[in-house]
C-alpha positions in Angstrom: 9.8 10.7 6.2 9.6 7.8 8.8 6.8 5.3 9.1 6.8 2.8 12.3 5.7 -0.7 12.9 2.0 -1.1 14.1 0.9 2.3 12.0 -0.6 3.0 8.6 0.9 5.9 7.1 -0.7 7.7 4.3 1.1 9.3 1.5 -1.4 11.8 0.0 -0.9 14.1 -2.9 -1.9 15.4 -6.6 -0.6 13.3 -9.7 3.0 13.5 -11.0 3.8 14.3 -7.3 5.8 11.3 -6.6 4.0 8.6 -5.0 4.5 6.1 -7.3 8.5 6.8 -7.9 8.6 6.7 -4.1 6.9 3.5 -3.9 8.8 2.4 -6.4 12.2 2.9 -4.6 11.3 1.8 -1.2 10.1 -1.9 -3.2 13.5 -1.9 -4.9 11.9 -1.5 -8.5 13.6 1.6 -9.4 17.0 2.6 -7.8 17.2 6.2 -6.5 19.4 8.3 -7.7 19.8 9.9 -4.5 19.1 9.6 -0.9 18.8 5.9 1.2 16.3 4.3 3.5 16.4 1.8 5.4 13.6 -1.3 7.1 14.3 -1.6 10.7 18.1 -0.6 10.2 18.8 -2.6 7.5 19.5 -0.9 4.1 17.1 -1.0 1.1 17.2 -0.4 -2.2 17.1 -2.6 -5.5 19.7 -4.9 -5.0 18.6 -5.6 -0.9 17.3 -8.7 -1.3 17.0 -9.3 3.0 14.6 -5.9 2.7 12.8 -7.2 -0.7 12.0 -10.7 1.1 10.5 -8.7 4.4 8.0 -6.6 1.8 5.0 -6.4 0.5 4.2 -4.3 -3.0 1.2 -3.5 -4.4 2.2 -1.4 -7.8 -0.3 1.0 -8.7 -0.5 -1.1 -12.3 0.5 -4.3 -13.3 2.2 -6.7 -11.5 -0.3 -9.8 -12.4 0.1 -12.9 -15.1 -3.1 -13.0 -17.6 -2.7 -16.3 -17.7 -2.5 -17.5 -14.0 -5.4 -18.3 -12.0 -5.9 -16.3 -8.6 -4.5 -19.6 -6.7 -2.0 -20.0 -9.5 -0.8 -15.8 -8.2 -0.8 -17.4 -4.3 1.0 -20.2 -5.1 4.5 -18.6 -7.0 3.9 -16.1 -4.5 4.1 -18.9 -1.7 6.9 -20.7 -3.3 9.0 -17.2 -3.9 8.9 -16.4 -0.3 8.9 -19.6 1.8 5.0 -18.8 3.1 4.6 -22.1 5.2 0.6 -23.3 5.0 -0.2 -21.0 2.6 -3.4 -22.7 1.3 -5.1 -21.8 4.4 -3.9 -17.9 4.6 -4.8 -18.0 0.9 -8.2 -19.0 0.9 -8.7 -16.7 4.0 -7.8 -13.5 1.7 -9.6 -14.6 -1.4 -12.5 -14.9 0.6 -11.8 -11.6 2.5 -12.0 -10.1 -0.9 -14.9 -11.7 -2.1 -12.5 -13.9 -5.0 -13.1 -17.1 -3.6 -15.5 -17.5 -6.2 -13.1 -16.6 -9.1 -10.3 -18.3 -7.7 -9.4 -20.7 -10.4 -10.3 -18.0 -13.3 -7.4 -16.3 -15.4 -6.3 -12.6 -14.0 -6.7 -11.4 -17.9 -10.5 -12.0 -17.0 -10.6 -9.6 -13.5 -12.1 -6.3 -13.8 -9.5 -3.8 -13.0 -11.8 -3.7 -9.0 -10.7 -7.7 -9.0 -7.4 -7.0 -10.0 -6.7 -4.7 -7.6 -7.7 -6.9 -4.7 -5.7 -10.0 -6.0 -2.8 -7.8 -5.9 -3.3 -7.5 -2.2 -4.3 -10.3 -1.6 -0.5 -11.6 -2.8 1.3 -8.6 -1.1 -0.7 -9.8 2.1 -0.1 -13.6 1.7 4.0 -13.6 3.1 2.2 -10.9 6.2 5.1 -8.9 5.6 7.4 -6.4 7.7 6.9 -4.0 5.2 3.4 -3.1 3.0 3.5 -1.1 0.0 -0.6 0.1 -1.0 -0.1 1.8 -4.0 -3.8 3.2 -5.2 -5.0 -0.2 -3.7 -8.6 1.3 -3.6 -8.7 1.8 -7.4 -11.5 0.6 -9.1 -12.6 -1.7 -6.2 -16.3 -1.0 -4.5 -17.2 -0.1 -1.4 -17.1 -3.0 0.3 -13.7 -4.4 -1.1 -12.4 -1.1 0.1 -13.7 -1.9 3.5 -12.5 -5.4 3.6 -9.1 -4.2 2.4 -8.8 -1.5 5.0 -9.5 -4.1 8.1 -6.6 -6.0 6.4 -4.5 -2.9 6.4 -5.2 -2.8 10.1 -4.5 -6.0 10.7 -1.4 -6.1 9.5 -0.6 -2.9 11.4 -1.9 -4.7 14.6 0.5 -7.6 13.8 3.8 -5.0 13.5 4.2 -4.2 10.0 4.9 -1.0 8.6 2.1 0.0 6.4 2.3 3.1 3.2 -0.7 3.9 1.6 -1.0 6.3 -1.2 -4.7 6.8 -2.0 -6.8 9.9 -3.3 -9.7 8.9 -1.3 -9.2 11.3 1.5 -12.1 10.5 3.4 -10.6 6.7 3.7 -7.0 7.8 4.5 -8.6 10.2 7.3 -10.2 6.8 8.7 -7.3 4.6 8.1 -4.3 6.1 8.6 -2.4 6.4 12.0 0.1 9.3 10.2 -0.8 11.2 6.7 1.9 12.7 4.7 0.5 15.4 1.6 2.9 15.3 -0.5 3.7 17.9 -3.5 6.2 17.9 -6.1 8.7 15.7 -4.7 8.9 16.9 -0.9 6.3 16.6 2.1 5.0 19.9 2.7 3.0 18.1 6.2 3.3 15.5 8.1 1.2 14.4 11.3 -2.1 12.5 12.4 -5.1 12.9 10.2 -7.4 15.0 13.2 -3.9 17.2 13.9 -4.0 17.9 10.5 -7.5 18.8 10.2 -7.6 20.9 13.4 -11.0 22.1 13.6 -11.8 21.5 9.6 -11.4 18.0 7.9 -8.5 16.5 6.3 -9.9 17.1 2.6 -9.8 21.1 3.8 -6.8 21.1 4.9 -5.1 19.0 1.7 -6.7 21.5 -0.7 -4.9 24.7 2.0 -1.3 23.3 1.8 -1.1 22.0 -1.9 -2.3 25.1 -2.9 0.1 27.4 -0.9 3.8 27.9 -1.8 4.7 27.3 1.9 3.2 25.5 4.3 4.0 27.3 7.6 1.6 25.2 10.0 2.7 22.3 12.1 
């Protein structure tokens, strides 16, 4: 598969397909045991530290210190990656997400919703090349999914490449430049959400291939 800078490419598919793993492996948390990618020509993998300091990962669980604040998250974040005026682009996201309020309070008091966004919010803060959304819409209401898909989009409009897993279909279908359905390991098809959909919807056309053997269309 191939994502380019300035898109959001969504990686759709059942559970136990292999969103995660492949998530994983493109943040250099698990090694592959076979294939290679590579960010803008330049290798990735566990060990490719250059690739690891252009990305962005938001793990579909964990990932956060119970005992840090949200600031606390921004600041090791800021400090691991060299983020120059941080405090600004901080308080810009936690505000975003509506955790400007809960700033100073431990992470092992978010709801799961609040957890998710703080997660973005430290994946966003470096404005990487590279953005990994695992199930970033998890748990969070409406309107933290709509404030996380405009920053999605900006960071798309700013160059990055952007991979978004999601089962909302309905969001991918409104955020996503390039959808990929995925099903047990391999992309079955790949294109932009209305050439997918032809004259149904994207939903339609997800249930059609994931259920079929083959997929024979475009």
């Amino acid at each position: 598969m191939t994502a380019g800078p300035g898109q959001v490419v969504g990686l759709l598919g059942p559970n136990g397909c292999g969103k995660s793993t492949t998530m994983k492996m493109l943040g250099g948390v698990l090694a592959a045991t076979s294939g290679t990618f590579s960010l803008h020509g330049t290798p990735g993998g566990v060990g490719a530290l250059g690739v690891k300091a252009r990305t962005g990962f938001i793990p579909d669980v964990g990932g956060l210190f119970p005992r840090l604040s949200a600031w606390e998250h921004l600041e090791l974040c800021a400090r691991l990656f060299a983020v120059p005026n941080w405090r600004v682009r901080g308080a810009g996201l936690l505000a975003a997400l509506d955790l400007d309020n809960a700033m100073h309070a431990r992470a092992g008091e978010f709801s799961h919703g609040m957890s998710r966004k703080l997660s973005a919010a430290i994946a966003l803060l470096p404005a990487p090349g590279l953005l990994l959304a695992d199930e970033p819409f998890d748990g969070v209401d409406a309107s933290g999914i709509d404030a996380l898909c405009v920053l999605f989009a900006d960071a798309a409009a700013r160059g990055a490449v952007v991979l978004v897993s999601t089962h909302l279909l309905g969001v991918a279908e409104s955020l996503c430049d390039q959808v990929h359905l995925v099903k047990a390991g391999s992309v079955l098809a790949a294109g932009s959400p209305a050439d997918l959909a032809g004259a149904g919807s994207l939903a339609g056309t997800y249930q059609r291939v994931l259920s079929s053997r083959q997929y024979a269309g475009r």
